[in-house]
Backbone as CSV, one residue per row, in Angstrom:
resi,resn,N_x,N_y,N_z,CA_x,CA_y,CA_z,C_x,C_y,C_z
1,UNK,144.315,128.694,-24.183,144.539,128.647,-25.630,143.685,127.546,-26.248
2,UNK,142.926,127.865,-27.609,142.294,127.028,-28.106,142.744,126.082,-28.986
3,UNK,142.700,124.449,-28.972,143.403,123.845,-29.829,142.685,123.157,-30.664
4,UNK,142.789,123.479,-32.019,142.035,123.482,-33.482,143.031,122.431,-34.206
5,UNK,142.439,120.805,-34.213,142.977,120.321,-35.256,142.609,120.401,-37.149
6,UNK,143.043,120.781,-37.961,143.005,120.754,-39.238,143.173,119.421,-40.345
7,UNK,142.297,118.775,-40.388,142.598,117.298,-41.622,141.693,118.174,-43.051
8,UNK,143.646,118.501,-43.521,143.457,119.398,-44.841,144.647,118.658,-45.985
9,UNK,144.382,118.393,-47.276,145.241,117.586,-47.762,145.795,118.599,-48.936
10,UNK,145.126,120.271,-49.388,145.737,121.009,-49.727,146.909,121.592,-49.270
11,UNK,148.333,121.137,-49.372,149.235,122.040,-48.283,149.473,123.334,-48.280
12,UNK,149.365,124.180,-49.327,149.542,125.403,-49.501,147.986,126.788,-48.385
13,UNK,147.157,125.393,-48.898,146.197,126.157,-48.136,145.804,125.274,-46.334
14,UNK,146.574,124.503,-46.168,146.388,123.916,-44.805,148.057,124.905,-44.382
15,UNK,149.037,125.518,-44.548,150.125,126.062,-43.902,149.151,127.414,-43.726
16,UNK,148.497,128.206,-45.146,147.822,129.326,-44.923,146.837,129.448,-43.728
17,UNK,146.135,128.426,-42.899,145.162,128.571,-42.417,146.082,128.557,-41.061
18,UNK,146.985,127.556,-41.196,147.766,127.629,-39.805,148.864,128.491,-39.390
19,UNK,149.101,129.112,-40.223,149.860,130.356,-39.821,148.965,131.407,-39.521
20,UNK,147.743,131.556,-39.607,146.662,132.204,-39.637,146.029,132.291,-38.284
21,UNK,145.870,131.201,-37.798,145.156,130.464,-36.860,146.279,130.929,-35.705
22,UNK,147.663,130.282,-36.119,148.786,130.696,-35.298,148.516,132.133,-34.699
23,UNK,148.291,133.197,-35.495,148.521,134.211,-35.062,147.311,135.125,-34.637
24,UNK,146.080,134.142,-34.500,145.225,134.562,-33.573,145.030,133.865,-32.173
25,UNK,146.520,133.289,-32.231,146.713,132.382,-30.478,146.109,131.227,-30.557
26,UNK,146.136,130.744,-31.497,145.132,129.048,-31.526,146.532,128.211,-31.369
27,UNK,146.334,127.397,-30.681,147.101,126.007,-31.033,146.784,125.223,-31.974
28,UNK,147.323,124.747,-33.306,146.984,124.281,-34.588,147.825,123.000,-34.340
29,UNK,147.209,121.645,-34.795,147.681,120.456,-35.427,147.171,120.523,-36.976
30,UNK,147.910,119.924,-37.961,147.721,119.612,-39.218,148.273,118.087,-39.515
31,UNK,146.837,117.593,-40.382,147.252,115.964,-40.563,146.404,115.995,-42.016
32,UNK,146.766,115.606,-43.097,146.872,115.474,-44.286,146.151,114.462,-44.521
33,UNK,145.606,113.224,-43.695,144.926,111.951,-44.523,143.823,112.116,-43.452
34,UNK,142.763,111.265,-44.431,141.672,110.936,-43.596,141.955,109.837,-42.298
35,UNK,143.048,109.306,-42.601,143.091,107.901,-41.420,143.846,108.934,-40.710
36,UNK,144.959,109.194,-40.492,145.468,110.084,-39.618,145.215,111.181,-38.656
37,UNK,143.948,111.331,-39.607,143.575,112.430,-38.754,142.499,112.253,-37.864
38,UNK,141.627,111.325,-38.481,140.751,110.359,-37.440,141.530,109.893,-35.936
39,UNK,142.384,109.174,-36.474,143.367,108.732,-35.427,143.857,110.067,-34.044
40,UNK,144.128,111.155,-34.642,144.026,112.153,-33.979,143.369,113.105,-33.274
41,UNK,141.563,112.656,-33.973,141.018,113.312,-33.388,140.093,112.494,-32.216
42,UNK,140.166,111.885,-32.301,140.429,110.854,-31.310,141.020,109.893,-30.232
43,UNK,142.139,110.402,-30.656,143.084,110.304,-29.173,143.153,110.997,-28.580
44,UNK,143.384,112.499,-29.053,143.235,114.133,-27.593,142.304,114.748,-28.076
45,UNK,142.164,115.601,-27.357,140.984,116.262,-26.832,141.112,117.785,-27.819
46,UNK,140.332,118.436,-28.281,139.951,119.846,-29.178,139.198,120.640,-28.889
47,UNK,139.197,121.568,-28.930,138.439,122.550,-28.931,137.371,122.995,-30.406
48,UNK,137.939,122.466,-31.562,137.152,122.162,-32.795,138.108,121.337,-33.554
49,UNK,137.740,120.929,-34.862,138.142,120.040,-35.981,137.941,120.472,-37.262
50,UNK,138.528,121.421,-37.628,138.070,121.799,-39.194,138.941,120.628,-40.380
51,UNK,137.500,120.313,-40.557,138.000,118.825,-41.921,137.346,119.068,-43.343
52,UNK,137.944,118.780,-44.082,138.194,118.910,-45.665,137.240,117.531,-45.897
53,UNK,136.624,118.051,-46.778,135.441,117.073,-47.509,136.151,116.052,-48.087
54,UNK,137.280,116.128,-48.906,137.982,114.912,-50.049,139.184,115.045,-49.159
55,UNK,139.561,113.413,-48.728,140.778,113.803,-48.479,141.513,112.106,-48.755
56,UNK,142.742,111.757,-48.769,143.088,110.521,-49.167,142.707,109.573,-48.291
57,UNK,142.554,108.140,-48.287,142.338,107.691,-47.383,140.569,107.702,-47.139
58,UNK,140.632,107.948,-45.939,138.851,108.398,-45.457,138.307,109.540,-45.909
59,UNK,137.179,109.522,-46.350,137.180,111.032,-46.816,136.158,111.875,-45.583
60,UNK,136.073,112.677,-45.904,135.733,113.624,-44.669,134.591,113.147,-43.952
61,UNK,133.625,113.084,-45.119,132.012,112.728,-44.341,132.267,111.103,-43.085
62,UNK,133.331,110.329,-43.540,133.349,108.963,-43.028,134.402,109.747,-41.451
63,UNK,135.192,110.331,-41.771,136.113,110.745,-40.837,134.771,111.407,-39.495
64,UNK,133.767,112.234,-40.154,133.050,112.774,-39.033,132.157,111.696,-38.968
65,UNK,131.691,110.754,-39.781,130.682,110.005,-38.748,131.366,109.304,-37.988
66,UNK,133.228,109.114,-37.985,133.381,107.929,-37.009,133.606,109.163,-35.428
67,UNK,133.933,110.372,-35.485,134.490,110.661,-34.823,132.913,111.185,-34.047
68,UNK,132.236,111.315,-34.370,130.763,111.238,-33.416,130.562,110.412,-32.893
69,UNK,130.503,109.321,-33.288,130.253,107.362,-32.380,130.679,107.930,-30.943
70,UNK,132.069,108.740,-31.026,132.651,108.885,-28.939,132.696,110.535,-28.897
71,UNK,132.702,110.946,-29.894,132.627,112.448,-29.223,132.168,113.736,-29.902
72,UNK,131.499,114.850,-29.214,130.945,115.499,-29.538,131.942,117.271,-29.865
73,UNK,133.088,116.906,-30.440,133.730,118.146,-30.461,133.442,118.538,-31.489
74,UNK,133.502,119.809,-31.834,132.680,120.991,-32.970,133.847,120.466,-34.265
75,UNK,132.640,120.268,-35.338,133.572,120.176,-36.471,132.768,120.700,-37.500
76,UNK,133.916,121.689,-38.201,133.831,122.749,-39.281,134.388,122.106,-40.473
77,UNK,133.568,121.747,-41.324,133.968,120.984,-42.695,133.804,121.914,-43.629
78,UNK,135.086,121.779,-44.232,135.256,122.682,-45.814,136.073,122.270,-46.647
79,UNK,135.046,122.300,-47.638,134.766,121.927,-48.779,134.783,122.911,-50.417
80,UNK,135.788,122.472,-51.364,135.205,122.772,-52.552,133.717,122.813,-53.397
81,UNK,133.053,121.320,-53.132,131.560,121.060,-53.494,130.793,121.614,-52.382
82,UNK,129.780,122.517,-53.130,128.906,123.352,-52.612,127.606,123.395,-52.878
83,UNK,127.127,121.901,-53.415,125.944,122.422,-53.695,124.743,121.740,-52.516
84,UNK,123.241,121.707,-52.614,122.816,121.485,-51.400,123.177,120.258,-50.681
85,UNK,122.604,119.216,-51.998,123.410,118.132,-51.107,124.241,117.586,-50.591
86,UNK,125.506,118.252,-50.985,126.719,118.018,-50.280,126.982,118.964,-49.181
87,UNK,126.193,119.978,-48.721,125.801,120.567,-47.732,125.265,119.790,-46.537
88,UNK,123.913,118.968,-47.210,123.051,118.321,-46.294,123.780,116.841,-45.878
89,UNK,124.684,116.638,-47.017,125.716,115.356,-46.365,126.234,115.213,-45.499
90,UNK,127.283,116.608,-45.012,127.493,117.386,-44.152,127.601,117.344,-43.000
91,UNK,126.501,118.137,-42.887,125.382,118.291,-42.078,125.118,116.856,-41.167
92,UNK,124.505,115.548,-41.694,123.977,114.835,-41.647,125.210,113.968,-40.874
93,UNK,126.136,113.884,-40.990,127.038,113.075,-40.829,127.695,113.890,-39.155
94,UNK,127.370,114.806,-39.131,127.593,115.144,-37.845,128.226,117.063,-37.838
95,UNK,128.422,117.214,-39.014,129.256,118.237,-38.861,128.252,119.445,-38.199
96,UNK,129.608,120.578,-37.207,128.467,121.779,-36.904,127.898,122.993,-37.569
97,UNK,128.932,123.027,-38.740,129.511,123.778,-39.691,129.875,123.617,-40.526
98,UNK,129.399,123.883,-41.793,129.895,123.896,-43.308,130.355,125.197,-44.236
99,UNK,131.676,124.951,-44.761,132.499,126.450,-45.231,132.824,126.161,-46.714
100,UNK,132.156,126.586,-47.422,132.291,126.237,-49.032,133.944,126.954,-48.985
101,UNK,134.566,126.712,-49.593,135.788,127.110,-50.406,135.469,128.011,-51.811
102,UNK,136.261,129.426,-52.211,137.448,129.455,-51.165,136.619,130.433,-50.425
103,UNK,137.359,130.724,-49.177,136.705,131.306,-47.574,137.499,132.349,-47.392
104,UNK,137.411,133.228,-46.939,137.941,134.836,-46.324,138.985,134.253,-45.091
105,UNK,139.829,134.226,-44.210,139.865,133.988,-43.151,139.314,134.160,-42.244
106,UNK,138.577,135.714,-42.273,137.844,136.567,-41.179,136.520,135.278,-41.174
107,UNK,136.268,135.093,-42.163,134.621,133.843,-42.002,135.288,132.682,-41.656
108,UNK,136.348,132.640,-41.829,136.577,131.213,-40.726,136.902,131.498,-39.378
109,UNK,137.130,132.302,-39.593,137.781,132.863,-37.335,135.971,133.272,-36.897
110,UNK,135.772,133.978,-38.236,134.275,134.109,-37.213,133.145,133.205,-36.871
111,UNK,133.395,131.954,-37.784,132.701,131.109,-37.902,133.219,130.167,-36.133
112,UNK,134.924,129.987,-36.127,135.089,129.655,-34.895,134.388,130.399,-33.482
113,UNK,134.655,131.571,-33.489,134.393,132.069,-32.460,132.918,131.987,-31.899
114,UNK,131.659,131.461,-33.287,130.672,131.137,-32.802,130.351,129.892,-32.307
115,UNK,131.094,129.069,-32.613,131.791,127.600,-32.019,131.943,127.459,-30.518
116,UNK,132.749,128.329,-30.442,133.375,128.644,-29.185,132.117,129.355,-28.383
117,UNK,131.876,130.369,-28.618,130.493,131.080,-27.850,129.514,130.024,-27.750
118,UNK,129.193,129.387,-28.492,128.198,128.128,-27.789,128.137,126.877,-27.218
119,UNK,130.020,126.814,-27.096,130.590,125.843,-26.129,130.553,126.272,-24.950
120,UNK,130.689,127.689,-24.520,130.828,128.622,-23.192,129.608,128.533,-22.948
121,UNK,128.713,128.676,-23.373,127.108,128.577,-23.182,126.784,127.463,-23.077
122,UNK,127.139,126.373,-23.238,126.283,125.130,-22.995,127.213,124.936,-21.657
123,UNK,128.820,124.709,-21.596,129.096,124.979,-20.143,128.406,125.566,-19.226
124,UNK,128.473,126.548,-19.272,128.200,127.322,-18.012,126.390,126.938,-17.768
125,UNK,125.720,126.179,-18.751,123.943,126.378,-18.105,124.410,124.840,-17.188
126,UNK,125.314,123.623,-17.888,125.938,122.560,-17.493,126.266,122.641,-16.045
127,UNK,127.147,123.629,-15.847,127.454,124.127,-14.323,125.980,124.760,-13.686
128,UNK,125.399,125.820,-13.977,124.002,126.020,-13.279,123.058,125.259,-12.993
129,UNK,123.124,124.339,-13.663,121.444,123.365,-13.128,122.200,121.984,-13.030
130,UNK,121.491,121.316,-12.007,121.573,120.275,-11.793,120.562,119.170,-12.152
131,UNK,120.687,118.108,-12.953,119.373,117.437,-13.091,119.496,115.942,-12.601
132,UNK,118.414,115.413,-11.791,118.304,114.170,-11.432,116.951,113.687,-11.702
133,UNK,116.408,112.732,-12.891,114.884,112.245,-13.108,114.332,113.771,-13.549
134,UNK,113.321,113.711,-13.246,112.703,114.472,-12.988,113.069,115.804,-11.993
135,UNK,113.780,116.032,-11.477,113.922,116.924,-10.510,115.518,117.924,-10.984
136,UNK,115.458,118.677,-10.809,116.313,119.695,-11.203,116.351,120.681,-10.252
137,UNK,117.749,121.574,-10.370,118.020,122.358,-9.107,119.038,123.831,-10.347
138,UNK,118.284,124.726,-10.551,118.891,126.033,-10.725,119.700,126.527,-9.586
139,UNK,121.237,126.342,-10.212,122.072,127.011,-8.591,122.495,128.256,-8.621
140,UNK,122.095,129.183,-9.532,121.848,130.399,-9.472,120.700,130.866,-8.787
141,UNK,119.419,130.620,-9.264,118.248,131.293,-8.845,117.858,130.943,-7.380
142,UNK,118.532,128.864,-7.132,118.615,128.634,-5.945,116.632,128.021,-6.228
143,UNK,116.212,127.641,-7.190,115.066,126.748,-7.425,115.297,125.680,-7.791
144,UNK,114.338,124.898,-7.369,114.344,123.044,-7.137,112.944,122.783,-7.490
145,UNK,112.800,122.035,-8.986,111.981,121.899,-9.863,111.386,120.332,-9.859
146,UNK,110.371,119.986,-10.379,109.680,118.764,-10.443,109.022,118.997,-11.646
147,UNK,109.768,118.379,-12.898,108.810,118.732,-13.936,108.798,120.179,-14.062
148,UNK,107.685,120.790,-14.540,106.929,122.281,-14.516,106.761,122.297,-13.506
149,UNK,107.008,121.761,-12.120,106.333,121.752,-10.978,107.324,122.890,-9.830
150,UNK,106.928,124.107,-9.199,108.157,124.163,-8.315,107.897,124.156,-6.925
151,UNK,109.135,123.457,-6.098,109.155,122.939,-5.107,109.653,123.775,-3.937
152,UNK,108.958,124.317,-3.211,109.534,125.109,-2.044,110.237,124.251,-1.190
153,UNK,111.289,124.651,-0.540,112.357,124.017,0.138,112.790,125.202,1.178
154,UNK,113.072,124.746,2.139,113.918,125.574,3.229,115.741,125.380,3.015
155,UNK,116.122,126.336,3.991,117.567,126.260,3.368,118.175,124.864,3.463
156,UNK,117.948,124.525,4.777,118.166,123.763,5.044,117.908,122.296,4.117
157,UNK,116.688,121.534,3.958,116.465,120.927,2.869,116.946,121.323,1.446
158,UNK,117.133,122.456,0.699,118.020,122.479,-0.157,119.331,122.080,-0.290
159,UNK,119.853,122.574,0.957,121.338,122.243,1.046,121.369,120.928,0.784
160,UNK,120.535,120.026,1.872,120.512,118.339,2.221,120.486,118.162,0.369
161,UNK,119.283,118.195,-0.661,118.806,117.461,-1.822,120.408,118.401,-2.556
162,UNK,120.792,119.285,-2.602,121.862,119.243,-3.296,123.094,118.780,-3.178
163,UNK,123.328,117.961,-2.006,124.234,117.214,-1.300,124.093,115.926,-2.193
164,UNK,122.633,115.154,-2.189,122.427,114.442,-2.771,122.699,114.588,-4.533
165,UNK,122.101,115.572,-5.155,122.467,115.403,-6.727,123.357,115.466,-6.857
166,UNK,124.585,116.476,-6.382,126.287,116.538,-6.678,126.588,115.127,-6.514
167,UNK,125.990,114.134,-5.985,127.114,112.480,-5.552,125.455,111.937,-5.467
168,UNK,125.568,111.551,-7.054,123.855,110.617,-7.683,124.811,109.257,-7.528
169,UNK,124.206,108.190,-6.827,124.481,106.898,-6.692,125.863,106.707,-5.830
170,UNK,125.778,107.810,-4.680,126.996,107.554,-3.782,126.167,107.399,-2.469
171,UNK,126.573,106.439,-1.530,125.865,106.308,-0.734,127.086,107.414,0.019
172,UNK,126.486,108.480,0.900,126.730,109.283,2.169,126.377,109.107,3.313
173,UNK,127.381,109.088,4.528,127.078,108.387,5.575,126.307,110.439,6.354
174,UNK,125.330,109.844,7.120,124.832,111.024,8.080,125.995,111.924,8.603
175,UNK,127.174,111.302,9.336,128.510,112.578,9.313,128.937,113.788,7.889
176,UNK,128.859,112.955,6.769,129.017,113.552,5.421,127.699,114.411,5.565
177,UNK,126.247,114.403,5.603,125.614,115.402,5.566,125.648,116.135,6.499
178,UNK,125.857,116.075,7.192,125.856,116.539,8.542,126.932,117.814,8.287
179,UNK,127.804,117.248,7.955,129.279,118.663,7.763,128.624,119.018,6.470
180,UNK,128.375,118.639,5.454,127.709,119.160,3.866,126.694,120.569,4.172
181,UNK,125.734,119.739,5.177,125.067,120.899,5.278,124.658,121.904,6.356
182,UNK,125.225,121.434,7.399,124.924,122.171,9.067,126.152,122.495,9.241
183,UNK,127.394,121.929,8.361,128.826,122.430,9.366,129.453,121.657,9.867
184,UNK,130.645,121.355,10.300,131.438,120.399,11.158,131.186,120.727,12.726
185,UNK,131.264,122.208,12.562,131.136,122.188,13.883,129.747,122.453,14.882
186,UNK,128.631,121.834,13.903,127.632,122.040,14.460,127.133,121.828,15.606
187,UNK,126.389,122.353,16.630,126.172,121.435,17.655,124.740,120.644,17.796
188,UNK,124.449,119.925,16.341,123.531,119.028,16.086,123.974,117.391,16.094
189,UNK,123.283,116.813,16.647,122.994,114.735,16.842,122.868,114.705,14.890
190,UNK,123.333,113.777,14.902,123.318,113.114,13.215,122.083,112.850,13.042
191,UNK,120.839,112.178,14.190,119.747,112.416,13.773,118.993,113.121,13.389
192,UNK,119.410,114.577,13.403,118.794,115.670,12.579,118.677,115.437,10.884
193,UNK,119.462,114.588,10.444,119.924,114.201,9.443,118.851,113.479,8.626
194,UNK,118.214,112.454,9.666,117.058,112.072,9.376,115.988,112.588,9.433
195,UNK,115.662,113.221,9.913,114.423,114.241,10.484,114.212,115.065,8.963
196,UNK,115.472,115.631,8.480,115.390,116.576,7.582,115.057,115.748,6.099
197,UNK,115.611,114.075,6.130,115.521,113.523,4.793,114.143,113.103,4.634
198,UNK,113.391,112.718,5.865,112.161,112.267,6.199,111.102,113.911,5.348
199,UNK,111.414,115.311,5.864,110.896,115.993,5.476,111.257,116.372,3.736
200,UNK,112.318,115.987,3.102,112.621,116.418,1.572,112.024,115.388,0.962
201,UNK,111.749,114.095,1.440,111.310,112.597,0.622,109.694,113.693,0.837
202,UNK,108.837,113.854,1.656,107.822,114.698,1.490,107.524,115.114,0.747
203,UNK,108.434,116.012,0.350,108.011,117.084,-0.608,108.673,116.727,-2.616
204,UNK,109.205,115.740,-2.374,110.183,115.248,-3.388,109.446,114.430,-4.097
205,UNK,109.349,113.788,-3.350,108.484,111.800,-4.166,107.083,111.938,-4.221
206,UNK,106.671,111.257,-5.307,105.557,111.102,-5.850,104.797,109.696,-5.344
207,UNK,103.447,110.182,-4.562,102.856,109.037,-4.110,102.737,107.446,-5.020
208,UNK,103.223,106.707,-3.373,103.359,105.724,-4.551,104.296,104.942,-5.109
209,UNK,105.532,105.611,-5.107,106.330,105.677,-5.353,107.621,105.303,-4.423
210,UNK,108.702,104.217,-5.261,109.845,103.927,-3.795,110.663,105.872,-4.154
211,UNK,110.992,106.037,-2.562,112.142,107.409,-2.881,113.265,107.088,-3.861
212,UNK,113.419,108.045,-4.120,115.034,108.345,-4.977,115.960,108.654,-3.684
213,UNK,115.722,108.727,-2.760,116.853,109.062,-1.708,116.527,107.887,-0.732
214,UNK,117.439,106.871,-0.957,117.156,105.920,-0.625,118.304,105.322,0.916
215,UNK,117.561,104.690,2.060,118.450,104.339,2.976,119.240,102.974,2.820
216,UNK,120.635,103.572,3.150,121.264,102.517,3.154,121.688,102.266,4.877
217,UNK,120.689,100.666,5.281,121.242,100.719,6.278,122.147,100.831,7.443
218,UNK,122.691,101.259,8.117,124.210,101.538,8.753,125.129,102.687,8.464
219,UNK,124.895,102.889,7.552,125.562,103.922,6.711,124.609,105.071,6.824
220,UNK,123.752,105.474,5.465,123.358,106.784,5.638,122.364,106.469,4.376
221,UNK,122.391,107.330,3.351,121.699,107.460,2.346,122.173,107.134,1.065
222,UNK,121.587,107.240,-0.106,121.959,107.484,-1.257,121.010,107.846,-2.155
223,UNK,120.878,108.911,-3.195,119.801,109.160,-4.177,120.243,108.361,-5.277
224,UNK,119.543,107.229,-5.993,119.382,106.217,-6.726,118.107,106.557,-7.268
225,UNK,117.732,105.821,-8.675,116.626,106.013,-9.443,115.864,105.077,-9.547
């Protein structure tokens, strides 16, 4: 369920939107002042923020520049004043979305749902690629990038460098790669471990250059920048 806070200081039309909202399965909060609702949108977590341009207290544009400083949740500001520059104020102050008043409901649910469709989309590319410096790892296509550059890898060395980006600045002892990427029950010496990091620093690092997969003596490794 999606949870949509509302800082609306019309009540007739902040109950309309949330009985509205209600009954397309949203979870709705409603908070009436600009301080309050700041306060709220900032203590838990949303799925969007639809905020009212004038409101007592803080007024909207101040409410979204504070609530950008820590976080990036989608906020749909609507507004009576419609003309450009109070558009581009907007805009400017952080908002993702601007809804002149008065609004259809259907253009505000549809306006969410494109909210939402490009939160699912920036997730899921978030989950597919991995990026460290320069180097990146598509875990769909199963490519391991340098720049524009692409890097052939065996399975084996893939497995090892994606061991490394999932845990950037964790040192892993050779047992940890060892089960990560050959298995627990392999019947390989931990020095294989080295053999294989010796061959990915190869093909990885740029002459010249200290590795990003760096030894920590006694222990094992760590990719550091």
């Amino acid at each position: 369920m999606k949870r949509v806070l509302l800082i609306e200081d019309e009540r007739n039309l902040a109950r309309f939107i949330e009985l509205e909202l209600r009954h397309e399965s949203f979870e709705i909060v409603v908070e009436t002042d600009g301080n309050s609702g700041l306060e709220l949108a900032l203590r838990e977590e949303w799925d969007a923020i639809l905020l009212d341009l004038m409101l007592p207290g803080l007024d909207g544009l101040e409410v979204c520049r504070r609530i950008r400083v820590s976080k990036t949740t989608p906020i749909l500001m609507l507004t009576a004043r419609d003309s450009i520059s109070d558009r581009v104020s907007g805009l400017d102050s952080g908002a993702d979305d601007y809804i002149p008043k008065p609004f259809a409901i259907e253009e505000l649910l549809a306006r969410l749902r494109v909210v939402f469709r490009r939160q699912e989309k920036a997730a899921e590319e978030k989950r597919s690629t991995l990026i460290f410096g320069e180097l990146s790892i598509d875990l769909d296509a199963r490519i391991v990038s340098k720049g524009t550059e692409t890097i052939g890898l065996t399975k084996r060395e893939f497995e090892l460098l994606l061991a490394f980006m999932q845990n950037p600045n964790r040192v892993l002892s050779r047992e940890t790669l060892l089960d990560k990427v050959w298995g627990f029950d392999a019947a390989v010496d931990t020095n294989v471990v080295d053999v294989y990091v010796r061959y990915l620093r190869n093909k990885i690092d740029s002459p010249e250059q200290e590795s990003c997969i760096q030894t920590q003596r006694g222990v094992g490794y760590v990719m550091r920048k």
